[in-house]
C-alpha positions as CSV (number, residue, x, y, z in Angstrom):
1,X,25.9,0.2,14.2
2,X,25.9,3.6,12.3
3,X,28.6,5.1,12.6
4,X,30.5,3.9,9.8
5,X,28.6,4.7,6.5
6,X,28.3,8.4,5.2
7,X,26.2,10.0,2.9
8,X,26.2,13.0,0.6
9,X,22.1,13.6,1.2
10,X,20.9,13.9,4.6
11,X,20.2,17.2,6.3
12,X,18.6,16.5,9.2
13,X,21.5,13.5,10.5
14,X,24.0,16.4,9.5
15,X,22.1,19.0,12.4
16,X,22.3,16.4,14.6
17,X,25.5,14.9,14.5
18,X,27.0,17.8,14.1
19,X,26.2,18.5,17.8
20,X,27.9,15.2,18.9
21,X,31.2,14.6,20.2
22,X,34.5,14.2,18.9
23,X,34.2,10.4,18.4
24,X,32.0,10.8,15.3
25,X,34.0,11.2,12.0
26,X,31.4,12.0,10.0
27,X,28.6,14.6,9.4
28,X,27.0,12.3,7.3
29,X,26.7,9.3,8.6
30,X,23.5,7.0,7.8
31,X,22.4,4.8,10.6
32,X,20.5,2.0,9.4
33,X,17.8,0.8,10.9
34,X,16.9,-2.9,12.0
35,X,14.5,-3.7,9.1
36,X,17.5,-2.5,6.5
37,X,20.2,-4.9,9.0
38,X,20.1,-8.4,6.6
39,X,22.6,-10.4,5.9
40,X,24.1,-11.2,2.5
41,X,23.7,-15.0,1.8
42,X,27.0,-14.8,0.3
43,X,30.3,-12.7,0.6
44,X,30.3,-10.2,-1.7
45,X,27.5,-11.3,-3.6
46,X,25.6,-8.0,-3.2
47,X,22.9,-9.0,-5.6
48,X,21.9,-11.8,-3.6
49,X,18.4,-12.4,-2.0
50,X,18.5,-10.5,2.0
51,X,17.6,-11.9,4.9
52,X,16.6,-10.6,8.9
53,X,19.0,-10.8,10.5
54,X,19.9,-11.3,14.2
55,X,23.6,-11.1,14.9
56,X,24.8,-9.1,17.9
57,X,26.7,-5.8,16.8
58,X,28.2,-4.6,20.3
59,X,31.4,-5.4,19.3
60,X,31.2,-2.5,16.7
61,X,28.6,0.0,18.0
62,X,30.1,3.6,18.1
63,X,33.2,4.9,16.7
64,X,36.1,5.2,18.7
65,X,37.4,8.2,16.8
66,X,40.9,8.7,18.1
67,X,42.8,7.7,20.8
68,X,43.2,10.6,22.9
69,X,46.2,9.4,25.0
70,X,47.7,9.4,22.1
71,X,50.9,11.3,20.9
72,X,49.8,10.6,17.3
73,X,47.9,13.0,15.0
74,X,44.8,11.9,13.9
75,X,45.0,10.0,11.0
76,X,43.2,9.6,7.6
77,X,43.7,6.7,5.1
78,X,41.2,7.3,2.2
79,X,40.9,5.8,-1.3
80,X,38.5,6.3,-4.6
81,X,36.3,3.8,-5.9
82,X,33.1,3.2,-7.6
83,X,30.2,0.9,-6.9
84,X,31.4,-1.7,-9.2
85,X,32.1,-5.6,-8.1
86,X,35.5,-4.9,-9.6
87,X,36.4,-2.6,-6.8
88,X,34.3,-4.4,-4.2
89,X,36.1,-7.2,-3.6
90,X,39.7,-4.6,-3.8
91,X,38.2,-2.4,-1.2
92,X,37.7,-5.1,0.9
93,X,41.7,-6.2,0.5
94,X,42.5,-3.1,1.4
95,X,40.5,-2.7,4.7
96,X,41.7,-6.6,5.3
97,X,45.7,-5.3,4.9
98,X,44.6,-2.0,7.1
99,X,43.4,-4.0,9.7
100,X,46.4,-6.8,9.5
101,X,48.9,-4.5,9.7
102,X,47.4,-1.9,12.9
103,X,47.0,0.9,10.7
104,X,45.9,3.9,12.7
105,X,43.5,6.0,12.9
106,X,40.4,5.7,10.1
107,X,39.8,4.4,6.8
108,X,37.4,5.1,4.6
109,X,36.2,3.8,1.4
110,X,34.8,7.2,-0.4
111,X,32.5,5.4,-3.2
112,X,30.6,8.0,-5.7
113,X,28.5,7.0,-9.1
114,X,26.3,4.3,-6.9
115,X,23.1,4.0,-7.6
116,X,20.7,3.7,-5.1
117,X,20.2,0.1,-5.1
118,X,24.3,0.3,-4.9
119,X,24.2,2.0,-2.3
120,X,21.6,0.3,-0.1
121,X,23.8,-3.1,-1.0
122,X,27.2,-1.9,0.0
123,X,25.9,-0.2,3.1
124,X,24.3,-4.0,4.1
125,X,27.4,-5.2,3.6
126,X,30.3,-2.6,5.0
127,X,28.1,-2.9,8.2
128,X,28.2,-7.0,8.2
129,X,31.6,-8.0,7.1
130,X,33.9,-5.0,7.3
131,X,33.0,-2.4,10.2
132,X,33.4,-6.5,12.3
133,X,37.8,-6.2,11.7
134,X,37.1,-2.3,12.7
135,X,34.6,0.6,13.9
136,X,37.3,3.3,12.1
137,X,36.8,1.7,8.2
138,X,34.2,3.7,6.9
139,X,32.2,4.1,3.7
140,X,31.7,7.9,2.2
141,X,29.3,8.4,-0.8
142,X,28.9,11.3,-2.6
143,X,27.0,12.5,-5.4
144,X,27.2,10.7,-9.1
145,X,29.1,14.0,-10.9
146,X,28.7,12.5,-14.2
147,X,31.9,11.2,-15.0
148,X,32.4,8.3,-17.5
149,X,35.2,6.3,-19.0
150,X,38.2,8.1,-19.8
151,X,37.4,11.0,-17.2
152,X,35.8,8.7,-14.3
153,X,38.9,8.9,-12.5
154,X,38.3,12.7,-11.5
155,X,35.4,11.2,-8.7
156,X,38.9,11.1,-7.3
157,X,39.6,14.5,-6.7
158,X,35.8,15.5,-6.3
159,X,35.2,13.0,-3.7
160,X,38.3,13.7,-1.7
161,X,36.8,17.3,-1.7
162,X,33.1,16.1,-0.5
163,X,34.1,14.1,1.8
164,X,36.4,17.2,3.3
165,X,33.3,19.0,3.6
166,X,30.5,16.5,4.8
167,X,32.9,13.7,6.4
168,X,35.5,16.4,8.0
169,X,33.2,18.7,8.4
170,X,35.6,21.9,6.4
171,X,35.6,24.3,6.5
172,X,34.0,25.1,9.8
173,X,36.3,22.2,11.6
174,X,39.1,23.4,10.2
175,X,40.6,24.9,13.5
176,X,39.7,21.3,14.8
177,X,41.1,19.2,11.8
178,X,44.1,21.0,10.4
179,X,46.8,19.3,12.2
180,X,45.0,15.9,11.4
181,X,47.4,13.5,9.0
182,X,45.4,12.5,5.5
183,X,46.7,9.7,3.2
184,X,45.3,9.2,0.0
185,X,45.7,5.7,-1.7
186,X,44.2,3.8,-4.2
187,X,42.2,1.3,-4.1
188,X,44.3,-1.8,-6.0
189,X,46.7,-1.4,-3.2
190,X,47.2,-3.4,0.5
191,X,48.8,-2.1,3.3
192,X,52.6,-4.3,3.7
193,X,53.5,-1.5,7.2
194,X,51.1,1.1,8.8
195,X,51.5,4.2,7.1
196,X,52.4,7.0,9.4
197,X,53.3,11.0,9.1
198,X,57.0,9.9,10.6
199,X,59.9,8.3,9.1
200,X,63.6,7.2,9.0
201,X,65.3,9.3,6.5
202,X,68.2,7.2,6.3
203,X,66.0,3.9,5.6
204,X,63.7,5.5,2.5
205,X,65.4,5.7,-0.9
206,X,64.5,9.6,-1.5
207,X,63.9,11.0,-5.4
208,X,67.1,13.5,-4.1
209,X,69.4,11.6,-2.3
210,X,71.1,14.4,-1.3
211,X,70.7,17.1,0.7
212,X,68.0,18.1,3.7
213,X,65.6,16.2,4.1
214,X,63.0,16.1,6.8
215,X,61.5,13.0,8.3
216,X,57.6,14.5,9.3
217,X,54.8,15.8,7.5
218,X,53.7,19.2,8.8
219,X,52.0,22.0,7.1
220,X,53.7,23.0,4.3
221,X,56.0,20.0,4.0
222,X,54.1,16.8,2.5
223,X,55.4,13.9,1.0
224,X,54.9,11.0,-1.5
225,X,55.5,8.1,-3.9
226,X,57.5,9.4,-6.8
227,X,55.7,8.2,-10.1
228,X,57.5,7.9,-13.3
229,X,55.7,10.7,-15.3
230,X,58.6,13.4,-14.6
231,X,57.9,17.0,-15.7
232,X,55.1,15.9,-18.0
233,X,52.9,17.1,-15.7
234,X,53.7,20.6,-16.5
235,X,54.9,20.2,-20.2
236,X,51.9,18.1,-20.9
237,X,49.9,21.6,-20.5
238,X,51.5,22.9,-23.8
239,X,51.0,26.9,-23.3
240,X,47.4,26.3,-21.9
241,X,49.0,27.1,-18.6
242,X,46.5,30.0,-17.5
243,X,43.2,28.5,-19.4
244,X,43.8,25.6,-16.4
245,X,44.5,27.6,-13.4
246,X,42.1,30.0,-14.5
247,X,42.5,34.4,-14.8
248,X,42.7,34.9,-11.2
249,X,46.5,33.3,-11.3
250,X,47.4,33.6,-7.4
251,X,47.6,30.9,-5.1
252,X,44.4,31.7,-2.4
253,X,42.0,28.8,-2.4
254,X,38.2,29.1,-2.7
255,X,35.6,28.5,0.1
256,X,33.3,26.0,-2.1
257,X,30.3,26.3,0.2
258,X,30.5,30.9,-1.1
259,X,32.5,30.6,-4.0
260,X,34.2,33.3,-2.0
261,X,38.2,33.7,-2.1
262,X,40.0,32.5,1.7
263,X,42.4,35.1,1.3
264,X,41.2,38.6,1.2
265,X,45.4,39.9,1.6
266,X,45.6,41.9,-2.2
267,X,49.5,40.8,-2.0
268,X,48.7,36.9,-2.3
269,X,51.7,35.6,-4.2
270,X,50.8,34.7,-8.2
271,X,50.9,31.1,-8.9
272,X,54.2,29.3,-8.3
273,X,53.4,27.4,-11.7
274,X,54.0,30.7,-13.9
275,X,57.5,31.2,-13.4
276,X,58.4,26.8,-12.5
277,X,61.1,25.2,-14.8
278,X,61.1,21.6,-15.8
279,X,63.5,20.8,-13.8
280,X,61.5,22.0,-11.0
281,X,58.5,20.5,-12.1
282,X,60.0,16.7,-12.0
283,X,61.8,17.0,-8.8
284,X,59.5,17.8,-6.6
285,X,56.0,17.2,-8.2
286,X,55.7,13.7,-9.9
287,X,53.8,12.5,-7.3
288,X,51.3,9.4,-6.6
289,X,49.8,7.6,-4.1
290,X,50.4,7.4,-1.3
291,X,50.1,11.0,-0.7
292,X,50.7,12.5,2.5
293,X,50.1,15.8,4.1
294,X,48.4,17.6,6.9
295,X,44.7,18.3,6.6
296,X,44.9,21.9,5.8
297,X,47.7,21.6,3.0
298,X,45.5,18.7,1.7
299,X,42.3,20.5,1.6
300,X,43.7,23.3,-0.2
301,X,45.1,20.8,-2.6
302,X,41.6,19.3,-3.4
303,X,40.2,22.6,-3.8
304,X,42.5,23.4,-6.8
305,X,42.7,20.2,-7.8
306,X,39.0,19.8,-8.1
307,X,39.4,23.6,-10.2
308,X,42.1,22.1,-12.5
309,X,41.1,19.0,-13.2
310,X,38.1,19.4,-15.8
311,X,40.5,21.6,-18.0
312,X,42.8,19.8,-17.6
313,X,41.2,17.2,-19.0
314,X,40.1,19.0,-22.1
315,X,43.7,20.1,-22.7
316,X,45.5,16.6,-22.1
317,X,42.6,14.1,-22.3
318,X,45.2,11.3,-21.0
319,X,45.0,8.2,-18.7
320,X,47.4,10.2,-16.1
321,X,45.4,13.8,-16.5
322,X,43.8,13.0,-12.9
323,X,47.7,12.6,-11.2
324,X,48.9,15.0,-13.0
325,X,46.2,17.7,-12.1
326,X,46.9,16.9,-8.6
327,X,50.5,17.8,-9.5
328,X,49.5,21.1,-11.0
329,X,47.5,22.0,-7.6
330,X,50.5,21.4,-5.7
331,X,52.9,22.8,-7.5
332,X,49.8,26.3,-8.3
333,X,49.6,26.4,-4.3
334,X,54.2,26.3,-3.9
335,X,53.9,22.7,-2.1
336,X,56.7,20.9,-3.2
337,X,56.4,17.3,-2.2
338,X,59.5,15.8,-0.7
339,X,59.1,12.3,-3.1
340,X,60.3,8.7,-2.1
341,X,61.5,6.0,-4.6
342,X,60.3,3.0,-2.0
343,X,57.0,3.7,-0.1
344,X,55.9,1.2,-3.1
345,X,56.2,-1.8,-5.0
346,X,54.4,-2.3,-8.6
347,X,55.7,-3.1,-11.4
348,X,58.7,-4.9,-12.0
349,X,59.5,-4.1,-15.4
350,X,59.4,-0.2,-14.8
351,X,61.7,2.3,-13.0
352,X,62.8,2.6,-10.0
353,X,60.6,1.9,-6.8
354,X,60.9,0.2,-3.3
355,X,62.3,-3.3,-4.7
356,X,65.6,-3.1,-2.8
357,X,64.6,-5.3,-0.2
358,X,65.0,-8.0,-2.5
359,X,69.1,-7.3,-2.9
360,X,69.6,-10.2,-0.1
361,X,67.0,-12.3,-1.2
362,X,67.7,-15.3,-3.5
363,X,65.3,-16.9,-5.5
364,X,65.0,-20.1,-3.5
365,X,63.5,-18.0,-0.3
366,X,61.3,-15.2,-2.0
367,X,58.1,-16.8,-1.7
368,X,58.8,-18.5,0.9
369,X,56.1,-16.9,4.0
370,X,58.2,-14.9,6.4
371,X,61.4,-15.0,4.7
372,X,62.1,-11.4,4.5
373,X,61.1,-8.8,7.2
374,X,58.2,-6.9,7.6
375,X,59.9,-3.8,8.4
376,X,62.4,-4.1,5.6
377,X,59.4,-4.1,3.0
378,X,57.6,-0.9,1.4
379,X,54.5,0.3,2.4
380,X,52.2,-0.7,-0.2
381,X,51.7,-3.4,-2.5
382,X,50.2,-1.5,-5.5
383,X,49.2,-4.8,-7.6
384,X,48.3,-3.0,-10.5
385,X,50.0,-5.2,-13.0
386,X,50.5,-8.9,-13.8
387,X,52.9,-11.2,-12.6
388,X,54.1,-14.3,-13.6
389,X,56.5,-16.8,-14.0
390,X,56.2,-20.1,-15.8
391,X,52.4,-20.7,-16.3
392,X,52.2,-19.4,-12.5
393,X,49.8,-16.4,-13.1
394,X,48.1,-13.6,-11.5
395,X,46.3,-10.2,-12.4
396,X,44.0,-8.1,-11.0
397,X,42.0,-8.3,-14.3
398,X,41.5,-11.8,-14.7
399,X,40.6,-12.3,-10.7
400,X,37.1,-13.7,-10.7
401,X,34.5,-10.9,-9.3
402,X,32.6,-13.4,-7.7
403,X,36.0,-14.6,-6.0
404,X,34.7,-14.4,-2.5
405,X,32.0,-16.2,-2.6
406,X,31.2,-18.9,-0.4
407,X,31.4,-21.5,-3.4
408,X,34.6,-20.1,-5.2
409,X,37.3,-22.1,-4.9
410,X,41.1,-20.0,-4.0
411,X,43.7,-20.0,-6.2
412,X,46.3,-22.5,-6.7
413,X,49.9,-22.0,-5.0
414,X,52.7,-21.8,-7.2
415,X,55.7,-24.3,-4.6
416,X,57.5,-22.3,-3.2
417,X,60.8,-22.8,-5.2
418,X,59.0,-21.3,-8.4
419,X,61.6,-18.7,-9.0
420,X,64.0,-21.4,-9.0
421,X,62.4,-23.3,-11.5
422,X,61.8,-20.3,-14.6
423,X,63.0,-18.1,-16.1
424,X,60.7,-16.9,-18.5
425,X,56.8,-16.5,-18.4
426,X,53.5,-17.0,-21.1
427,X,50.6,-14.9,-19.5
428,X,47.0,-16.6,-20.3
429,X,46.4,-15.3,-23.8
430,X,49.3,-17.6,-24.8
431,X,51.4,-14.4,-26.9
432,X,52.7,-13.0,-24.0
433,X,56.0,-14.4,-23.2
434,X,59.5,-13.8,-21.5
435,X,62.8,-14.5,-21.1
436,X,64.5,-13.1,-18.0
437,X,68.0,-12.5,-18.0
438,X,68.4,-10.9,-14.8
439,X,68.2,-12.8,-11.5
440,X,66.3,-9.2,-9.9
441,X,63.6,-9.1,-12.8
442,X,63.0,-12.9,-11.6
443,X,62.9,-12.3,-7.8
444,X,60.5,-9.0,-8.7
445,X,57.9,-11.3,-10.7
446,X,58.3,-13.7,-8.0
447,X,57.8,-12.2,-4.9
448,X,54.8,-10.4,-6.5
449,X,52.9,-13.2,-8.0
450,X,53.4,-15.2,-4.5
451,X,52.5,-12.4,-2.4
452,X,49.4,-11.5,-4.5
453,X,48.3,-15.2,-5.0
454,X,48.3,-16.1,-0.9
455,X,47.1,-12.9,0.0
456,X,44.0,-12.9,-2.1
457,X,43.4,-16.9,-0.6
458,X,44.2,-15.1,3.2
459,X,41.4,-12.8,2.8
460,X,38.7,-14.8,0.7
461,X,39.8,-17.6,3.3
462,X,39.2,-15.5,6.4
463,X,35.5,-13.9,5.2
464,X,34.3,-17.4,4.1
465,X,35.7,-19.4,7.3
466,X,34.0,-17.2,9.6
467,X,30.6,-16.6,7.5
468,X,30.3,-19.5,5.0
469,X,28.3,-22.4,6.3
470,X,30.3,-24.7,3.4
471,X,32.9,-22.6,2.3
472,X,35.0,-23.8,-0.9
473,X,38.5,-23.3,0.5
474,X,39.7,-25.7,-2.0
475,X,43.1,-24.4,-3.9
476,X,42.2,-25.1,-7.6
477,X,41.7,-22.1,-9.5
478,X,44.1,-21.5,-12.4
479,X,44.0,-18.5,-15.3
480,X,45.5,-20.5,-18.1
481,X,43.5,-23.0,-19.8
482,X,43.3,-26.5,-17.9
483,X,44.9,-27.9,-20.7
484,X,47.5,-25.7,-21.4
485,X,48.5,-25.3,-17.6
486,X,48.4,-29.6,-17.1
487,X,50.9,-29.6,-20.2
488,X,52.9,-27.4,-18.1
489,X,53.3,-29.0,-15.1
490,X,54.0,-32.4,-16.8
491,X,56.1,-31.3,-19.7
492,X,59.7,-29.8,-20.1
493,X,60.1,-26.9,-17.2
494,X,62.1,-24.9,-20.0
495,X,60.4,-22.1,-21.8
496,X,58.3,-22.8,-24.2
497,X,57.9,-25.7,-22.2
498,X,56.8,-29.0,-23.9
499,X,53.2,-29.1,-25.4
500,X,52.2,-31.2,-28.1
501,X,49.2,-29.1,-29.3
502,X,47.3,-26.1,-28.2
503,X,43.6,-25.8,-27.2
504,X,42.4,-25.4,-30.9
505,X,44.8,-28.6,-31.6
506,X,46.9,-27.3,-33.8
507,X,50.7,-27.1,-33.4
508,X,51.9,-25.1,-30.3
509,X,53.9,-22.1,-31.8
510,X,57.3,-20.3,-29.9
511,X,56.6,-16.7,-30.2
512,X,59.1,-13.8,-29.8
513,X,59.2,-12.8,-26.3
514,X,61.3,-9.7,-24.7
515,X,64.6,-10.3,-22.7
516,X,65.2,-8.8,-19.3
């Protein structure tokens, strides 16, 4: 079944595939062959002992590339990770939401810095547990560019690039691929709606209200999620403008594959970026994922971005140097994005995103399943942060790694009237804490921490009920210390709550906590 897995190294499957049809996405795809088809005793337990396997693949042999009765563009839905368990068990909630929710066209999971026994492991297990919910979710690797820590988000950018090149098949396909859509996400996001290149102006909150607006991607006209950074993108640069974009300052990208300029016209415009206020700069260019555009305006981005980023890294050594590099390259190439406030939902302390479908919600429905309207909720769920209410708690950095295994119990359900009950929160380290003051900050928190908590026990219950022999679908799992969490539950339901003593048996303390 090999049609789903790519890789950066393999010459001879790139001649050869490169003669086959439209339905292949990718020039460097590795089929595996039946002594490398075992099973993994246990869902995403990669380092578990293999075994020979036997199961019958038709159902997923070949890749049904596009639909060519379709009216659609072909689509693209690619996201970042590494090879770590961390974003194992995320990449496989986000092909779970992609697949729930009939997103179109492919997705691919473009993994760099694996090591070969990484690579060997996630290839076993793409093939037996995701490529069954679809033939179009693929895996990309590319080459380990050395990237660590502070810079390791700018495998980003570089993948996005390799996989143009040896999963598109650019620039050679690009007469074939230009008009194609491409959507970049991350991975610590699921899918709430397909994500298409259309939509209903009137029924997006736009970062410029008014004034045109237009309602397709096309080439020259992409859009996004508007991210709170502003024009510190630009400002963030400090004078080093032209050390980042480099001496040749106009706006032609480079053929990677010649190191040749695309654009041999001597009157190719100088960068947009030179002569771009800051009041350009956070209007149009804040941008974050989900980004949008056609193939050819999004390979030109990676090109620059891929230039850019490195500098801009030595210039503004940030956590946001990645996003806003990608702003520079749009902004270098004069491809304002047309920027929406609600394609997303993540934080509900922070500014404004695509939380106004909670203005008719009250706090006795919002976790309640089904209560509010698939199509009057955002796109994406980035669940980047942490929610809570009460002791009710969930985070993407205290979720077990090992949370999908067969013998992992889910995570306990919070009833369904839990926004009714608090208004306040203690996260797990017991010094977080919060009083809300406002019935929205509640219903954010609410709707967040349900949603999160019975999605994750959706997925892990789905994988282990069809490939667990005994799977542990009991609801048990709690991040706050059994102790402090039973207090909870059987003390006062005011904040602090009543506890006789904490976990080291001394006196429970109130601490300060903010007001919203």
């Amino acid at each position: 079944p090999g049609k789903s897995v790519s890789h950066r190294h393999h010459p001879q499957q790139q001649q050869q595939q490169q003669q086959q049809q439209e339905t292949d996405t990718s020039q460097h795809d590795a089929v595996m062959s039946e002594e490398e088809a075992h099973a993994i005793k246990d869902p995403f337990d990669l380092a578990d002992e293999q075994e020979e396997i036997t199961a019958d693949n038709s159902e997923f042999v070949g890749y049904s590339y596009h639909d060519s009765s379709s009216t659609q563009p072909r689509y693209h839905l690619v996201f970042s990770t590494s090879c770590s368990e961390f974003q194992n068990w995320q990449s496989m909630v986000f092909f779970y939401s992609a697949w729930k929710v009939k997103q179109p066209g492919t997705v691919t999971r473009i993994a760099s810095a694996c090591t070969p026994q990484q690579i060997q492991e996630l290839k076993h297990f793409h093939t037996q547990y995701i490529l069954p919910l679809s033939n179009r979710f693929h895996v990309h690797f590319t080459p380990d560019w050395g990237f660590k820590h502070n810079t390791k988000y700018c495998n980003k950018p570089f993948g996005l690039l390799d996989w143009f090149q040896h999963g598109m098949g650019y620039p050679q396909q690009a007469h074939d691929r230009d008009d194609d859509i491409v959507m970049i996400v991350d991975p610590d996001m699921m899918l709430l709606r397909p994500l298409l290149h259309t939509f209903d102006v009137d029924r997006v909150e736009w970062r410029i209200p008014d004034g045109p607006k237009y309602d397709t991607v096309t080439h020259g006209k992409p859009i996004a999620q508007l991210y709170g950074f502003g024009n510190k993108w630009l400002s963030s640069l400090k004078g080093n403008i032209t050390y980042v974009i480099g001496q040749n300052q106009n706006n032609a990208t480079t053929d990677t594959n010649t190191n040749t300029n695309t654009d041999t016209d001597s009157d190719t415009p100088p960068s947009r970026v030179l002569n771009m206020t800051l009041t350009e700069a956070g209007r149009y260019y804040p941008a974050g994922p989900p980004y949008i555009a056609t193939a050819r305006d999004m390979y030109r981005i990676a090109q620059k971005w891929v230039d850019f980023v490195p500098k801009f890294f030595e210039v503004f050594p940030e956590f946001m140097a990645e996003m806003h590099a990608y702003s520079l390259a749009a902004a270098h190439l004069n491809l304002p994005h047309q920027l929406a406030h609600s394609f997303m939902v993540s934080d509900p302390d922070g500014g404004r995103e695509g939380w106004a479908f909670l203005e008719n919600t009250d706090r006795e429905n919002v976790c309640k399943p089904d209560a509010i309207d698939q199509n009057d909720l955002p796109y994406v769920f980035h669940f980047c942060q942490r929610y809570a209410l009460g002791r009710w708690f969930v985070g993407k950095y205290k979720m077990p790694e090992k949370f999908f295994q067969c013998d992992h119990n889910l995570l306990r359900e919070p009833p369904q009237d839990v926004a009714v009950k608090y208004d306040w929160y203690i996260y797990p380290n017991n010094k977080d804490v919060r009083n809300f003051t406002k019935d929205m900050s509640i219903l954010q928190n609410g709707w967040a921490m349900c949603r999160m908590i019975s999605s994750m026990n959706e997925i892990a219950g789905y994988f282990k009920t069809k490939y667990c022999p005994n799977p542990n679908l009991d609801k048990t799992f709690i991040f706050h210390k059994l102790s402090r969490f039973e207090a909870f539950l059987n003390g006062d339901p005011r904040w602090p709550g009543t506890v006789p003593e904490d976990d080291d048996g001394k006196p429970w303390k109130k601490r300060k906590g903010k007001s919203s």
